[in-house]
C-alpha positions in Angstrom: 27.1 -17.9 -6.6 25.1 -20.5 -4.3 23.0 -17.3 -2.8 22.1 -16.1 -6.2 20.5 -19.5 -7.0 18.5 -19.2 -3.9 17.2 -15.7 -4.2 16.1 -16.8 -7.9 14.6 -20.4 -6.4 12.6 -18.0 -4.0 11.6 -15.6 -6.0 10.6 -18.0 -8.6 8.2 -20.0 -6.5 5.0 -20.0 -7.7 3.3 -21.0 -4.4 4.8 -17.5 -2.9 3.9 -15.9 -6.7 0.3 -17.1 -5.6 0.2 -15.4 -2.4 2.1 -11.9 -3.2 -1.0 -12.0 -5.8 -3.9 -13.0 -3.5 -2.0 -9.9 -1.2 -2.3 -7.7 -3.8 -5.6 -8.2 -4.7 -6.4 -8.0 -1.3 -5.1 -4.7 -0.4 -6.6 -3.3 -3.9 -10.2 -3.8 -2.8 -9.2 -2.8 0.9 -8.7 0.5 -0.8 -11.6 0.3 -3.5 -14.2 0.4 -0.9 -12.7 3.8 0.6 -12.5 5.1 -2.8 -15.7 6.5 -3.0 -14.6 8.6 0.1 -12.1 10.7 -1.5 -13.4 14.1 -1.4 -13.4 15.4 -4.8 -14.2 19.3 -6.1 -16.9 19.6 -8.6 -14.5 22.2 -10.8 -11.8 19.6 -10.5 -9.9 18.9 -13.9 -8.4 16.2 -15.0 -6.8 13.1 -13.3 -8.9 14.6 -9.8 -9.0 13.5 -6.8 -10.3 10.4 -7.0 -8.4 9.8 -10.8 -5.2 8.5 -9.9 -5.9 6.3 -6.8 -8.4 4.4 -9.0 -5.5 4.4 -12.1 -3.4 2.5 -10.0 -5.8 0.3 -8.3 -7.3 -0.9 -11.6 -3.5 -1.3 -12.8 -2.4 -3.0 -9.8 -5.5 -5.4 -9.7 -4.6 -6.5 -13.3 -1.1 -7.0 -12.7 -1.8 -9.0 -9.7 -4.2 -11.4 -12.0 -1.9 -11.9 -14.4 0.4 -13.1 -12.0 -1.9 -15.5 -10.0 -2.6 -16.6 -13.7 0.6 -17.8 -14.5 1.8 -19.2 -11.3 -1.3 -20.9 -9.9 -1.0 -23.7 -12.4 2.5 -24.4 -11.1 1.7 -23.8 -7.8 -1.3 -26.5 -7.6 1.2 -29.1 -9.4 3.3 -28.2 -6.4 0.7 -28.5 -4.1 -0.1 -31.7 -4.7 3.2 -33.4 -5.4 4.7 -35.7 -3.2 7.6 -33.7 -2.0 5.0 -30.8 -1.2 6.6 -28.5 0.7 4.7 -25.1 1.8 6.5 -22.7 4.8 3.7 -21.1 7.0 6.1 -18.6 7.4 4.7 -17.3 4.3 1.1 -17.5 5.0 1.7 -16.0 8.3 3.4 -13.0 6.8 0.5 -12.8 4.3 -2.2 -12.8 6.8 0.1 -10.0 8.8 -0.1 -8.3 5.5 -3.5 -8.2 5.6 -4.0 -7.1 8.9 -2.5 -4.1 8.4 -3.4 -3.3 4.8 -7.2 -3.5 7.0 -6.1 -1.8 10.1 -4.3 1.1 8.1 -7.6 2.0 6.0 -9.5 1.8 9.7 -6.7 4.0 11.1 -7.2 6.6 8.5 -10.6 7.1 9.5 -9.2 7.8 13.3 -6.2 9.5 13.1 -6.4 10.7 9.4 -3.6 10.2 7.0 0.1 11.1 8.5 0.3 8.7 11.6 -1.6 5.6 10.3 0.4 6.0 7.1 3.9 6.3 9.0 3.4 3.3 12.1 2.1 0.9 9.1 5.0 1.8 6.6 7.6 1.1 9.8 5.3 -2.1 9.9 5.9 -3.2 6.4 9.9 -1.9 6.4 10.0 -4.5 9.4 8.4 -7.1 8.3 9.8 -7.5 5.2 13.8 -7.2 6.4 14.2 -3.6 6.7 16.6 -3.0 10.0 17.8 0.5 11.9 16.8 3.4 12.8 17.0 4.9 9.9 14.7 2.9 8.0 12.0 1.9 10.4 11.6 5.6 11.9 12.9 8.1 9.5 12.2 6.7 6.1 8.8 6.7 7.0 8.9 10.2 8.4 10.1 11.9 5.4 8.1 9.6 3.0 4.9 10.8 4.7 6.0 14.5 4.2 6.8 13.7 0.5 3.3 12.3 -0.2 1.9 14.8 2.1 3.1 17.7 -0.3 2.2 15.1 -3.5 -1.3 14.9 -2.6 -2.4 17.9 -0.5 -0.3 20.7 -1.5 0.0 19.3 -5.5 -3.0 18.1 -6.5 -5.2 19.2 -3.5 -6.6 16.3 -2.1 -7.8 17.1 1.4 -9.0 14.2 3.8 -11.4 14.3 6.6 -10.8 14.7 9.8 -10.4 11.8 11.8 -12.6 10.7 14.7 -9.7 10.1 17.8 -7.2 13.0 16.4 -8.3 16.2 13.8 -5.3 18.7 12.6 -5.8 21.0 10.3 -4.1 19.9 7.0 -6.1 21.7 4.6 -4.8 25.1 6.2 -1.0 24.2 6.1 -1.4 22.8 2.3 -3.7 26.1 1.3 -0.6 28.3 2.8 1.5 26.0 0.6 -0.7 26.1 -2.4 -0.9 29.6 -2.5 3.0 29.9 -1.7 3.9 27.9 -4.7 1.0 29.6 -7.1 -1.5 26.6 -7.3 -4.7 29.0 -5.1 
């Protein structure tokens, strides 16, 4: 009963509210600026390319608001109370956070999508409590290869090659595409 307190206490804190909001925000304009970047086909239909990414940065970037709304009120009050008490824990795991959200979109750009996207997943699984094998290596693995097939093989977004390692991903999802009927 005492640990369900806690975990609601924590979770609760506005301070930490504050801060998964300013992280969020942060890592939504990391990825607006590459936005642009997305190659998209001119006969593409609906959502595109480019459609969905920018759906869910606009709806993450107003979720994250909303929340910075209604806990930075509290979180000032707590701020400058008396008893103020702020772990750097938290703003070191924030700035960590932001590190890689950065480093991730720079790795892309070198090593393309797969490896970036599975060493800063294992990154994130460890940072916020994920343990094992398992998780750290092959949750990653296979969550690459399911957004791998989301993106190239399903809706035929194809990135560019990267500057330190090139494969050729457009050939493996066009084999795929036309495999499945989409080419």
């Amino acid at each position: 009963m005492g640990d369900d307190n806690t975990n609601r206490a924590i979770s609760a804190d506005p301070i930490r509210q504050c801060l998964v909001a300013v992280l969020l925000l942060a890592t939504c304009a990391v990825f607006a600026t590459q936005l642009g970047l997305i190659y998209q086909e001119r006969t593409d239909v609906g959502l595109g390319a480019r459609g969905l990414p920018q759906f869910v940065l606009i709806v993450g970037a107003l979720l994250a608001i909303v929340q910075l709304a209604i806990n930075l009120p509290p979180a000032l009050r707590n701020l400058s109370g008396p008893n103020s008490v702020f772990d750097r824990r938290i703003a070191g795991r924030v700035i960590l956070l932001l590190v890689i959200a950065f480093g991730y979109v720079w790795a892309i750009t070198l090593f393309q999508y797969a490896l970036p996207t599975a060493v800063a997943m294992s990154g994130l699984l460890y940072l916020f409590g994920s343990r094992g094998l398992g998780r750290l290596l092959l949750l990653p693995i296979v969550t690459v290869a399911a957004y791998y097939v989301l993106f190239f093989v399903l809706l035929g977004v194809f990135e560019n090659p990267g500057r330190i390692l090139e494969y050729d991903s457009y050939g493996l999802a066009y084999r795929l595409r036309h495999l499945i009927g989409l080419q």
